[in-house]
N, C-alpha and C positions, 0 to 999 in steps of 0.2 A: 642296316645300311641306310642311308642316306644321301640326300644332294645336298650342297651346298652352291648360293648365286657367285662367280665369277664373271667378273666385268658383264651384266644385263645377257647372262647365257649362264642355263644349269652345268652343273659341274658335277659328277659322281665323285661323292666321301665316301668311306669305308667309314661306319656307325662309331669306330674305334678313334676315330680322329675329328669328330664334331663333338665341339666343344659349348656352344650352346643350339635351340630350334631353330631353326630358319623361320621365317614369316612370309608373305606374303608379301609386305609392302617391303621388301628386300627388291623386288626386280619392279620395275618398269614398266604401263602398261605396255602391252605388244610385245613386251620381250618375253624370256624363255622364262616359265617360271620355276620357281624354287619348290624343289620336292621335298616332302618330309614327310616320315606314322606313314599311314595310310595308305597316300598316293606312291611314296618309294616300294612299298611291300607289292601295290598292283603291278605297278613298272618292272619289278624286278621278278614277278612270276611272268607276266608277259611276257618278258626277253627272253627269259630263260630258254637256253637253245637256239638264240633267235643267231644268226652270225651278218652284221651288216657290211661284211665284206666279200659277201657269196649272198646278193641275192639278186632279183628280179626286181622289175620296177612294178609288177603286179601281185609280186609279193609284199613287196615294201606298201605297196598302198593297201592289202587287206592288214598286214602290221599295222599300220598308223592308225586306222579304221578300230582294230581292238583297241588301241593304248588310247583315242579318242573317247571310245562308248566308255572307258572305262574311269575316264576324269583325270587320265594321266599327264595328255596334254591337250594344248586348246584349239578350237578349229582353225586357228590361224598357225599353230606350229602343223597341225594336217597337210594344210596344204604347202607352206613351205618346202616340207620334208617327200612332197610326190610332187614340185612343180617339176617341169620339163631340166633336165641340167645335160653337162656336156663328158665328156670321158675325160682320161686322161689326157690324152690326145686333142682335146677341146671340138672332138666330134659329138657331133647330136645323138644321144641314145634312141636309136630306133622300135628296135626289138623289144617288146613290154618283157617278153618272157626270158630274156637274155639276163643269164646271173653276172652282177657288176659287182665289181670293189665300190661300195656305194660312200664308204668312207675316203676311199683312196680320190676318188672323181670326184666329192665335195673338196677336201684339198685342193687336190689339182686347178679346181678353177678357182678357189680365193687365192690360191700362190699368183695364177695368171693375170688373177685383176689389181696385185697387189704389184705386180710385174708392169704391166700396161697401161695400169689406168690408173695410176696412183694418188692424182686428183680425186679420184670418183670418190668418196670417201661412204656415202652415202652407201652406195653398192658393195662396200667390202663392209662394213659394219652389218652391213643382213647378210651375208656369207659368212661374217664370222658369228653370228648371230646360231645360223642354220648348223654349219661346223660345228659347233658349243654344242647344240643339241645334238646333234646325231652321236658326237665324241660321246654324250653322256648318256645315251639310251644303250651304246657299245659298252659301256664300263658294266652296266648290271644285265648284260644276254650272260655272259659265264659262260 
């Protein structure tokens, strides 16, 4: 198994459809980086069982917390992936221990600000950024 970079955000491949390695200079500083060997194999024992559409937001930050110590991703996708975000509903998550569609609520607010603020362009490129990542740590929980 494997990731592959889409547009400056990791992607889950199936191992069966990469066709050459990923690198490194594939993405962007700051942006999502490109898994390959190693770090996909840690990624995808961490997730394993992980479901990011039932969980807590203090689950989610000890998640993040492993897949950091373990070089999966960088302390800047860390905190991306535990900042403050809003529900479906584009209500504030209050409740740390309240299990959320954590996938469904990063949508929901890039759909909103792609909706709203479609100038802001700045702010939906890091939503789709954060989306990309979450979409691709979801492809290897299993």
């Amino acid at each position: 198994q494997g990731f592959q970079p889409t547009q400056n955000a990791a992607s889950y491949t199936p191992s069966s459809k990469v066709s050459t390695p990923a690198t490194s200079a594939a993405a962007a500083p700051g942006t999502s980086d490109v898994y390959s060997g190693e770090r996909a194999t840690r990624a995808t024992e961490i997730m394993a069982g992980q479901d990011l559409s039932n969980i807590s937001k203090n689950e989610l930050k000890a998640l993040t917390n492993k897949l950091y110590d373990a070089g999966v991703i960088t302390g800047e996708q860390r905190l991306d992936l535990t900042a403050p975000y809003a529900d479906q509903q584009m209500q504030s998550v209050a409740n740390p221990d309240e299990k959320r569609n954590f996938i469904a609520d990063l949508s929901a607010t890039l759909d909103a600000a792609k909706r709203l603020r479609p100038d802001d362009t700045s702010s939906i490129a890091y939503l789709e950024k954060v989306n990309n990542l979450a979409n691709s740590l979801a492809a290897v929980s299993g």
